[in-house]
N, C-alpha and C positions, 0 to 999 in steps of 0.2 A: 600632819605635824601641828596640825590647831594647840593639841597642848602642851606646845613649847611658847615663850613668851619669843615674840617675835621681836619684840622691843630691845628686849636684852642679846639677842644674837646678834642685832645689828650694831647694838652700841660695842660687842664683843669687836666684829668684822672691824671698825671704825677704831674705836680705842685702844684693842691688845693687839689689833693686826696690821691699823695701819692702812687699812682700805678706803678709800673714802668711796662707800656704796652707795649708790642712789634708790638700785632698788634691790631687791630678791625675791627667789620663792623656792619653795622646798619640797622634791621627790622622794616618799621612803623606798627604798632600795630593797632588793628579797636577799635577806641574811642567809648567813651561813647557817651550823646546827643550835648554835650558843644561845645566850637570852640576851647579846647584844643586840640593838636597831642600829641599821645604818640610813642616814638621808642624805641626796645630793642636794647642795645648797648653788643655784646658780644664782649668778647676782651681774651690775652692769657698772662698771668704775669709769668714771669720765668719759662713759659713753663704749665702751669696748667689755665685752662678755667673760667673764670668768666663771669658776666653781671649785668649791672642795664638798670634802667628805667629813659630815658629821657621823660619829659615832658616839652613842649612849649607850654608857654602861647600864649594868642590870647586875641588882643583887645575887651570887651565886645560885646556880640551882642547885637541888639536890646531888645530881650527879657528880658536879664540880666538887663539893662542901665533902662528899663520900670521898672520893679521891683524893682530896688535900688532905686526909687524915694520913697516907703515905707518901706525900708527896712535898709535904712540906718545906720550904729550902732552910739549909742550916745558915746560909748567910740574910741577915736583919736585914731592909732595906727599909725607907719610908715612902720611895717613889711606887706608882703603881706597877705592878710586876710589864704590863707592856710598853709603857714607855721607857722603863730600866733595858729592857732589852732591846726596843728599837735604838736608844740612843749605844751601847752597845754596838750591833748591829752595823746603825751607820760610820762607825766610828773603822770600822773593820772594812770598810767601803762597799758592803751589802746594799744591795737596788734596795729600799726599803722607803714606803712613802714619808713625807718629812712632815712631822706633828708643828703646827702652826702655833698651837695655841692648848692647856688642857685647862676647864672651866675643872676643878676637884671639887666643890659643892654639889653642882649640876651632875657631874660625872658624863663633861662632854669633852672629846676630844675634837678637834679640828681638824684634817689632815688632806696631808694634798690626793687630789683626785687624778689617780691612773687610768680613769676610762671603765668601760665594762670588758674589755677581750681578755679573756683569761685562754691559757694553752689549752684547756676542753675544750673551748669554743672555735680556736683557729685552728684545730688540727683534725678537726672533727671533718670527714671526708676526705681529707689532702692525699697526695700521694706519698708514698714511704718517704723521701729526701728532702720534704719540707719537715713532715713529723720528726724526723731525725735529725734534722736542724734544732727546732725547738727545744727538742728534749736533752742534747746535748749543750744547747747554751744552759738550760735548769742545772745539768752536771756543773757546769762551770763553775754556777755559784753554789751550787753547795759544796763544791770543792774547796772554795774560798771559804765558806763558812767551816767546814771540817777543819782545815789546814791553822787556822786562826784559833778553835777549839785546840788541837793538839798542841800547840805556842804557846797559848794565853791559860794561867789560870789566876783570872780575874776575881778578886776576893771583894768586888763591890756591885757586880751581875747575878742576879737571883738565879741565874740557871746552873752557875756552877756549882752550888748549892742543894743541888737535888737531882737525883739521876735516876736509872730505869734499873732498880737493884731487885732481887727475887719478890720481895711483898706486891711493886708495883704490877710486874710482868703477870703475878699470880692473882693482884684484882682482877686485871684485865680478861686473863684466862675466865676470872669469874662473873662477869659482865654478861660472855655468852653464856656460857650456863643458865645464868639468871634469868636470862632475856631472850639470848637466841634460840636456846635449845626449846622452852618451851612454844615458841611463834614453829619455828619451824616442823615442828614432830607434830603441836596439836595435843601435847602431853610434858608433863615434866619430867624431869632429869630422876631416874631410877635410883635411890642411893646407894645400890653397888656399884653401877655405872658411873655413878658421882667419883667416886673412891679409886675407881681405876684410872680413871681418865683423867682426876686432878691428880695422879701419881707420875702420872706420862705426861702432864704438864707441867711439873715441877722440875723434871728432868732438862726438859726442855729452856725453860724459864732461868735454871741452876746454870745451862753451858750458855747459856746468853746475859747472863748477867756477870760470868768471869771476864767476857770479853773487853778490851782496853776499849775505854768510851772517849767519847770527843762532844763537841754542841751538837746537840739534837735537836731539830726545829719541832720533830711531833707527827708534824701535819702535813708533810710537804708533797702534794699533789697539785694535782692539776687545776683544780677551781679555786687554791692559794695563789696561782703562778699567773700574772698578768702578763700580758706585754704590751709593752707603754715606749715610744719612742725608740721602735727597734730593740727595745732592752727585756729582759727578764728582769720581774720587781716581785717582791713577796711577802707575801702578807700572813696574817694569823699565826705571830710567833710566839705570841705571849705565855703559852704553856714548854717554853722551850726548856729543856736539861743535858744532862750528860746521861748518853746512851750510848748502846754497839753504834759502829760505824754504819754497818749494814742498815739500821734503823729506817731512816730516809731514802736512802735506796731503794728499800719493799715498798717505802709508801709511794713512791714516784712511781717504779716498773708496775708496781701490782693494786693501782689506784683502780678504787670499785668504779670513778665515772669513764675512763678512758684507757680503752683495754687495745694491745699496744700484740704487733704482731709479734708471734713467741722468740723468732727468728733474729728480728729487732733487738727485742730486751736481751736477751742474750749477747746483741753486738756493743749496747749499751752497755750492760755490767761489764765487758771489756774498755770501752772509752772509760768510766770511771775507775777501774783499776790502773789503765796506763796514766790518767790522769792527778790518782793520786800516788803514783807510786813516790817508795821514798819509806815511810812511815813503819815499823818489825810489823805492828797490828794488820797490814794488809799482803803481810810475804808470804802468806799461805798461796799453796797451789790454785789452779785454779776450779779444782773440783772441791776442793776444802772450802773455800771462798763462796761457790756457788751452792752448799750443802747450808753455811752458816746466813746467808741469803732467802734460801727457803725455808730455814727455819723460822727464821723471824719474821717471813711472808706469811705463814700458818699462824705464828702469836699476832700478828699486826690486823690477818683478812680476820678470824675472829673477832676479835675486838671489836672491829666496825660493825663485823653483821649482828654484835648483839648491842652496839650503840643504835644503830639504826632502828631497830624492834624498841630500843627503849624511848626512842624521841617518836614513837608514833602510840605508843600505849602510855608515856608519862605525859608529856607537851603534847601529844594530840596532833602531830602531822605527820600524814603516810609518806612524805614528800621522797621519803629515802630508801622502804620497800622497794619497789623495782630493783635497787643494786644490791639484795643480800644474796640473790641467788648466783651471779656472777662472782660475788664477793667468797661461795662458799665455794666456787666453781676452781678458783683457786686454790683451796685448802682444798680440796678432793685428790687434785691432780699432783700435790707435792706431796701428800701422805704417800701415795703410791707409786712415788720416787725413790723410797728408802725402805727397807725393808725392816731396819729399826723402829718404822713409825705401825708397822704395820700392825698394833696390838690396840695402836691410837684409831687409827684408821677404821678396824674391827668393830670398835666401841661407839667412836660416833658416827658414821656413815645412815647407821638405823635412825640415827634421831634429825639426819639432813635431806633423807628421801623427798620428804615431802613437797619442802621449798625447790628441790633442783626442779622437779618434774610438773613444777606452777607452768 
């Protein structure tokens, strides 16, 4: 972190925070996919240890700058889209770290430090009743987050302003195309193949985008999901909108780092049904419910595995290879769930051989 001015962070800690620091020093942190840096700022106040978490924004990448041409929100703001939704967020009483201080020049945010244990990391070996512990407190609060979407439509939150309509679901569709299919085949997309298979994802894409939407966090898996003083806290909302319910669901039960016994997730999607019942959008049966589930497991495990091919062939880190073939491993197993899909199934199975059998 040499090129931060260290002079100015401290007068920052001192004069906007409040601190009176005697000393500090700064660890960069290994980021998530974005082109945010995060550093841990530890520092010593009348002689006793603290820390937060700096976060430095970064100019959109391409991939982001591609996607907000559909993604746009129809509501103005001038706050940056993450703090508009943390504050949000916390207001709805959402575990969310609390923003100390945001330098808008520097494009640094301050924020409080939840630790490093994220639910990948503590659930990682445990036996079934601990994991199912964890993962039903993450229901809880996305329950709370859903339940507050459905109530609230807030006309000064950038996320109700932009939601997951046919154009977005069908970039996304075309992400892997672009990215995945050629990594994983060793070959590109055939353009009759092209033609067939964005017709079966259009389909797909059309009955997922009627569905009645609520706040959709995006991302909400397991290396989002801290746990900090016994609690579930959550991070990386800042891409949040109005999506199917189902949404966050897929990304939680069908998360490419933490693969959750089938048996489980299944007892899961039952806790967050009873959980949220109440709402017409979730009075579907329970087979209709688990169909509109896997559906959007299929749109969602896509998506990643061709984001994943793209941040190692655009940004240049392989760091997320190892999860596309588990990622695809789910899209295999739900095509050949339904026998509707199975035209989908026909068509790209030939161009995902390669990666499964890595």
């Amino acid at each position: 972190m040499s090129m931060f001015n260290h002079g100015k962070i401290k007068t920052i800690l001192s004069k906007e925070m409040g601190l009176a620091v005697q000393s500090f020093e700064t660890e960069r942190l290994q980021g998530d996919a974005s082109n945010r840096t995060y550093y841990r700022i530890r520092f010593r106040e009348n002689g006793h240890p603290g820390s937060l978490i700096l976060m430095q924004l970064a100019e959109p990448e391409a991939f982001k700058k591609s996607e907000e041409k559909v993604t746009r929100s129809a509501i103005p703001v001038r706050e940056l889209p993450y703090v508009n939704i943390l504050n949000h967020l916390a207001r709805w009483g959402v575990s969310v770290p609390k923003l100390y201080f945001y330098d808008r020049a520097a494009g640094w945010l301050f924020l409080e430090d939840l630790g490093d244990l994220t639910v990948e990391t503590e659930v990682k070996g445990k036996k079934r009743s601990v994991i199912q512990r964890y993962y039903e407190q993450a229901i809880d609060e996305l329950v709370k987050i859903q339940r507050q979407g459905i109530r609230s439509r807030n006309k000064t939150c950038v996320a109700f302003g932009r939601a997951f309509d046919v154009p977005l679901l069908m970039w996304e569709f075309d992400h892997f195309l672009e990215y995945g299919i050629p990594y994983c085949a060793g070959q590109a997309l055939a353009s009759q193949d092209r033609r067939k298979i964005s017709t079966e994802f259009l389909k797909i894409a059309t009955e997922l985008a009627d569905l009645p939407r609520t706040f959709t966090h995006r991302d909400y898996h397991s290396r989002n999901l801290m746990i900090h003083r016994t609690r579930i806290w959550i991070l990386d909302f800042q891409d949040a909108l109005m999506g199917p319910h189902v949404y966050d669901l897929a990304s939680l039960l069908r998360d490419s780092y933490t693969i959750l016994d089938e048996s489980l997730a299944d007892e899961l999607i039952t806790y967050y049904r009873d959980c949220m019942k109440g709402p017409k959008s979730l009075r579907q049966s329970p087979a209709a419910f688990r169909r509109l589930f896997d559906l959007m497991s299929v749109q969602r495990n896509l998506k990643a595995a061709g984001r994943f091919v793209y941040i190692h062939q655009v940004k240049h880190n392989p760091r997320f290879l190892p999860y596309i073939s588990q990622t695809l491993g789910y899209v295999k197993r739900n095509l050949e769930k339904y026998p509707e899909l199975s035209h989908l199934r026909q068509w790209l199975e030939p161009y995902m051989e390669e990666v499964n059998a890595r």
